[in-house]
N, C-alpha and C positions, 0 to 999 in steps of 0.2 A: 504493500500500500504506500509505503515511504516514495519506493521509486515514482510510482502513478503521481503522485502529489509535486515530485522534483522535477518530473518532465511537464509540467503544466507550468511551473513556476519559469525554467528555462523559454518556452514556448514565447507566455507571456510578457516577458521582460525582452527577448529577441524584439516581438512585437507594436511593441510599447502600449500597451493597453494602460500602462501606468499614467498618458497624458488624455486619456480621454475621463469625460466628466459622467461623473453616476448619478448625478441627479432624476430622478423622475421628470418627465414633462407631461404637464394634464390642460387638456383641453376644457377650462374652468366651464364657460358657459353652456356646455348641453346638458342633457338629462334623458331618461330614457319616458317613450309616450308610453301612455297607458296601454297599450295593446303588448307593447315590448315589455312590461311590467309581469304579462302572465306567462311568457313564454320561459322555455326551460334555459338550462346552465350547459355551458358546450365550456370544456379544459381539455385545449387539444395540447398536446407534447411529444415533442420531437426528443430522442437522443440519436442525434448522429452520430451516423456510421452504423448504427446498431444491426447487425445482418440480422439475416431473419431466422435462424438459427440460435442466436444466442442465448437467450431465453432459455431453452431449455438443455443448451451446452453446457452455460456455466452456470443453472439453475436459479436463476433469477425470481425468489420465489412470488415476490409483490407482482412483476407482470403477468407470472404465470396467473396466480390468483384471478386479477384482472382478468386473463383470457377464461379461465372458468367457468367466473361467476358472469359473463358476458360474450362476447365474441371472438374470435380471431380466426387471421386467415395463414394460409399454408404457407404465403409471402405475397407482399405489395412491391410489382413490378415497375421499380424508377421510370422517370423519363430519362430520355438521350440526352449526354455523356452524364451515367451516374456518379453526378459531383452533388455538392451541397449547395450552391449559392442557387442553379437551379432548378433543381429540386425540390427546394423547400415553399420557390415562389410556386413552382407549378401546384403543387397541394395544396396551398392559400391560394391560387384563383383559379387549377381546374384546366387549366392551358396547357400544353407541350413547351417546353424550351423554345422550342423554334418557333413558335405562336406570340410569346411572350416578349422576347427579346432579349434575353436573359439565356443568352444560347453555352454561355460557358461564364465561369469563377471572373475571366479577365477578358476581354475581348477589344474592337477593335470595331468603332463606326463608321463605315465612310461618308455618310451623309452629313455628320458632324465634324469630320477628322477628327475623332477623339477616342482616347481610349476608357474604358468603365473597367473598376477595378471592385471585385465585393469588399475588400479591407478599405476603401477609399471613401471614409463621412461624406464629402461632398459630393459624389456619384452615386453612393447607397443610396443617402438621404434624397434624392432626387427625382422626383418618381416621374421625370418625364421620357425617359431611359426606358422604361419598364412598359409593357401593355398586360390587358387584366385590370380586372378589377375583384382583390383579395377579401378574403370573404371579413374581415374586421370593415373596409369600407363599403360594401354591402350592407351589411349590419348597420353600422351610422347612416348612410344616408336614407335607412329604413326606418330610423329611429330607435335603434335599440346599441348600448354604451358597451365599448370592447374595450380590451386590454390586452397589453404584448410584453413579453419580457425576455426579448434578445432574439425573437424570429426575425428573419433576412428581412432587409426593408420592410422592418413593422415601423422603423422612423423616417421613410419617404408617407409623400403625396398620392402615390401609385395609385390608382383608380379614383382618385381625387379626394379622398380622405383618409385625414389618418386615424390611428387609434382614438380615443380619449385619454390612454392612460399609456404610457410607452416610455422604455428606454433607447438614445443611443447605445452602439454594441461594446461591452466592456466584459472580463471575464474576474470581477475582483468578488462578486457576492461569493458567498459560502451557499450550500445547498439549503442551508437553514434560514439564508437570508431570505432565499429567492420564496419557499414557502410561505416564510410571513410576507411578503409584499402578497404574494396571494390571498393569502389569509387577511390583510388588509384590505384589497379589496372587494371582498367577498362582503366583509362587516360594513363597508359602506350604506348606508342610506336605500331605501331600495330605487329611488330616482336616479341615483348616481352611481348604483352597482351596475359592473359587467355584467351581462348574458353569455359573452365569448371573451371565449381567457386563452392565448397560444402562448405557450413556454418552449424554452428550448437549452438542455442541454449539451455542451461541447467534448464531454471527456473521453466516452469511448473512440470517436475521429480520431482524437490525435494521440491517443496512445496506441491505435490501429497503423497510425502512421512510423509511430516512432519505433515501435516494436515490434512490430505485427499481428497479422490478425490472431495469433496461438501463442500471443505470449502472456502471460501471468499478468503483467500490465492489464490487458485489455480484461482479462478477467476481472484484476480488480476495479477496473472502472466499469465492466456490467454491474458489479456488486453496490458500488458507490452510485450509481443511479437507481439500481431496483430503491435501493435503501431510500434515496431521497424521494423517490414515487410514491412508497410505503408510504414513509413517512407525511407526506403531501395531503395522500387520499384521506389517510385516519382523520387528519387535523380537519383536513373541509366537510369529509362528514359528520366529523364531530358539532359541526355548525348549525345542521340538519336544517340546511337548507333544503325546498322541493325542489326534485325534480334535478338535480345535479348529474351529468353524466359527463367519464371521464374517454379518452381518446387517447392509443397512446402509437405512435409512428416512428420511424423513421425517413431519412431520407435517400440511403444506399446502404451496401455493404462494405463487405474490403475481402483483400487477398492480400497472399506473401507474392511479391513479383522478383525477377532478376535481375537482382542489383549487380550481379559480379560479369555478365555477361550482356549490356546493356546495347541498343540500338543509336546508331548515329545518326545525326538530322543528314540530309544529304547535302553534296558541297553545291550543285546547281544554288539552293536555296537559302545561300550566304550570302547573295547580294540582297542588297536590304533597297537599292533603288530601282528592282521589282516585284519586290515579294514585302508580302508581312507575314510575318510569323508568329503563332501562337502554340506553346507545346505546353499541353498540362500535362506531358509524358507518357501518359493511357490513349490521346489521340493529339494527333498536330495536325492544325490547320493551317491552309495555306490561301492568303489571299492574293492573287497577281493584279497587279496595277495596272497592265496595259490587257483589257479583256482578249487582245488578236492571241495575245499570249496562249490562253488557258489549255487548248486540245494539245498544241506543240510542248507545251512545261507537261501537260500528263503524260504525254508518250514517250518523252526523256525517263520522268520518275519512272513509269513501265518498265522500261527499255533496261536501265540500271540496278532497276529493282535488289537489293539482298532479304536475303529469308529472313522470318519475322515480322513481318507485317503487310497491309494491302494498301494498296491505293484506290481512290475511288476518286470520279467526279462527283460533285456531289451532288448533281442534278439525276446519280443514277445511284445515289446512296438506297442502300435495301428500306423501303416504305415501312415496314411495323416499327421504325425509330422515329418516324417523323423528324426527319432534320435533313431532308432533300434539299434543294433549292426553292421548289414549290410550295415547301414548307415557311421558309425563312421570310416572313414577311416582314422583317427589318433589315434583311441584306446584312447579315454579321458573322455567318457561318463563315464563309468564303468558299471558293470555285472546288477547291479540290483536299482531300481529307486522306491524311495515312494513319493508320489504324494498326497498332501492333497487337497481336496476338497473344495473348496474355498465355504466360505473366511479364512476357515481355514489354519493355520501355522505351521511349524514346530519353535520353540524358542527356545533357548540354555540359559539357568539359567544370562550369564555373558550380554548377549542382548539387546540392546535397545529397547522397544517396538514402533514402529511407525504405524499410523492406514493405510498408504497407500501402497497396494502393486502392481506387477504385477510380470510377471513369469508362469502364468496358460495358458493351450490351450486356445487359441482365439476358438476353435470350442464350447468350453463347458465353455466358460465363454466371454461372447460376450464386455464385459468391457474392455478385452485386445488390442481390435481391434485399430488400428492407421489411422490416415488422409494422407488422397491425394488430391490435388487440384495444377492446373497448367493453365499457359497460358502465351500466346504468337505467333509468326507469324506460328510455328510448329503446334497449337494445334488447334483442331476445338474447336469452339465458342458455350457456353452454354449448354455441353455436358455432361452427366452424365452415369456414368456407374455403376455396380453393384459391388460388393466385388470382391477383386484379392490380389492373393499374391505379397509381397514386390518384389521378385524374381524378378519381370517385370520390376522392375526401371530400370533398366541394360541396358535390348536390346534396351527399352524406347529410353534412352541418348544415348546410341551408333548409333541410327537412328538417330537423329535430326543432331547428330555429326559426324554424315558419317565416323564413325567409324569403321574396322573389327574386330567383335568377332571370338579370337583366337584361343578359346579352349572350350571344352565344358560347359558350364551350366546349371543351373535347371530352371532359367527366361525363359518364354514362349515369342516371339512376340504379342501374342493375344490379349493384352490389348493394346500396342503401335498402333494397327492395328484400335482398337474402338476408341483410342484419338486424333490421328496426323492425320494431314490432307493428 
């Protein structure tokens, strides 16, 4: 447990989480209407990284519980490339990566010549970056009062409101802190209390990163989240509010990849005044600047090709990922996508080596897969279902919260349909 705690600390202080401000920020003048008064309690929670296995690897008794006494499914199927920046948007609004715009962690606009970084306040925070509309701004402009504590752009604009009650992203609270701010707003007023509460824990990602996905690390940060779940559910039931029902997700998995025998960017793709390049290592994208380019630079990378990985156009990228061209309706993907083979890497010489990754289709690499388990008065009772895409959380929460979805999305009802009663 010492070590899990030391790589958080190291992580942290790399990061500098130390200059961002933890203050709460609350949107003083609303309230929830009277209709939003009768509706139920939604505490969705994310731990990322959390595969959908863990649970009952490293016997995580609290979410077992939770699956129990409620729902869970076999695994919820990421969208493309299972990372966490989008990921976590597409399950707050129900879109695919490539729908949203939120196509990777770091990317690259051409429309704005800019680049959006998820560690970067003034690109997080900015939600005009972003399409969808998350279901906390759903919720407000319905009239009914939400609350976020460190989900991805829960401190942008993004669909033109923000929470009522939110932090910028910081990782200083204790597990005990973040509870009582729960627990604080739960006691609120019943005008000023949340209906939808999204949490999000960081610890199992980066000990998955630093460790890997079978190292003792990562156990003890399943354990240090069950606990703090545990602990979380007891305290809010103890409140015995109606109608309270809890949610708990992730946003991918991970895998051990190879670090000792890693993959080279290729040297065509050095020049930087034709190319942009983006490598989160699990895929690199390639944007060419002069589009006469694009077929002639693929048939080189073909033509060169070493074992480990593919190359794709990416207007012929395989359909059940959604992240074609046809898909990208902000133009951020870029023309052409090499794709290594897990567990192989793309690594850049200046690189950290870390043995944990994720990034890969969940179709073709079953490790990426994430957790679902729920319950409460919405949910049937010891219910299990089979694999579903994240996409469903959406209409899920927008049902229990008698919520109306106001525009279109790629979330199906069909899974809300096999959980809730």
């Amino acid at each position: 447990m010492k070590r899990l705690f030391l790589g958080l600390c190291v992580v942290l202080s790399v990061l500098g989480f130390s200059q961002i401000d933890t203050a709460q920020i609350v949107v003083r003048e609303r309230k929830n209407t009277p209709q939003a008064l009768t509706k139920p309690y939604v505490i969705l929670i994310s731990a990322d990284g959390f595969r959908h296995d863990y649970a009952k690897k490293y016997n995580a008794q609290n979410i077992l519980k939770l699956a129990e006494n409620g729902v869970s499914a076999k695994a919820m199927i990421p969208g493309y490339p299972s990372i966490t920046g989008p990921n976590h948007y597409t399950i707050i609004t129900g879109l695919y990566p490539s729908h949203t715009g939120f196509v990777d962690n770091y990317f690259y606009d051409k429309k704005r010549n800019d680049y959006f970084g998820m560690s970067m306040q003034s690109k997080i925070s900015d939600g005009s970056w972003l399409g969808g509309t998350p279901i906390w701004s759903l919720a407000e402009q319905q009239g009914m009062l939400s609350a976020s504590l460190f989900w991805v752009a829960s401190n942008s604009d993004a669909g033109g409101t923000r929470p009522t009650y939110y932090y910028n992203y910081h990782e200083k609270f204790t597990a005990d802190e973040k509870t009582n701010i729960v627990l604080n707003w739960l006691k609120l007023p019943e005008e000023k209390r949340p209906h939808f509460i999204s949490f999000y824990f960081p610890e199992v990602d980066k000990n998955g990163h630093l460790y890997g996905s079978e190292s003792l690390e990562v156990q003890n940060a399943v354990q240090f989240v069950d606990d703090a779940i545990g602990t979380l559910m007891d305290k809010v039931n103890g409140l015995q509010l109606p109608n309270v029902n809890f949610i708990f997700v992730s946003d991918h998995g991970m895998i051990d990849v190879d670090v000792e025998s890693t993959l080279e960017i290729p040297a065509l793709l050095q020049d930087k005044n034709r190319f942009i390049i983006n490598n989160s290592q699990t895929l690199l994208r390639i944007t060419v600047k002069n589009e006469s380019e694009v077929d002639e630079v693929y048939r080189e990378l073909k033509r060169n090709k070493t074992s480990g990985y593919k190359v794709y156009l990416t207007e012929k990228f395989p359909k059940r990922l959604h992240y074609r061209t046809a898909d990208d309706r902000f133009s951020r993907i870029g023309q052409i996508l090499l794709v290594p083979n897990a567990p192989k890497i793309f690594l850049e010489p200046t690189s950290k080596k870390t043995p944990g990754k994720h990034g890969y289709s969940p179709f073709k690499v079953p490790e990426m897969k994430a957790s679902f388990a729920a319950s409460g008065p919405a949910f049937r009772k010891g219910k299990k279902v089979g694999q579903f895409r994240n996409v469903n959380i959406y209409p899920m929460v927008a049902e229990i919260l008698g919520l109306e979805i106001t525009e279109s999305i790629d979330g199906k009802s069909c899974t809300a349909k096999k959980v809730l009663k």
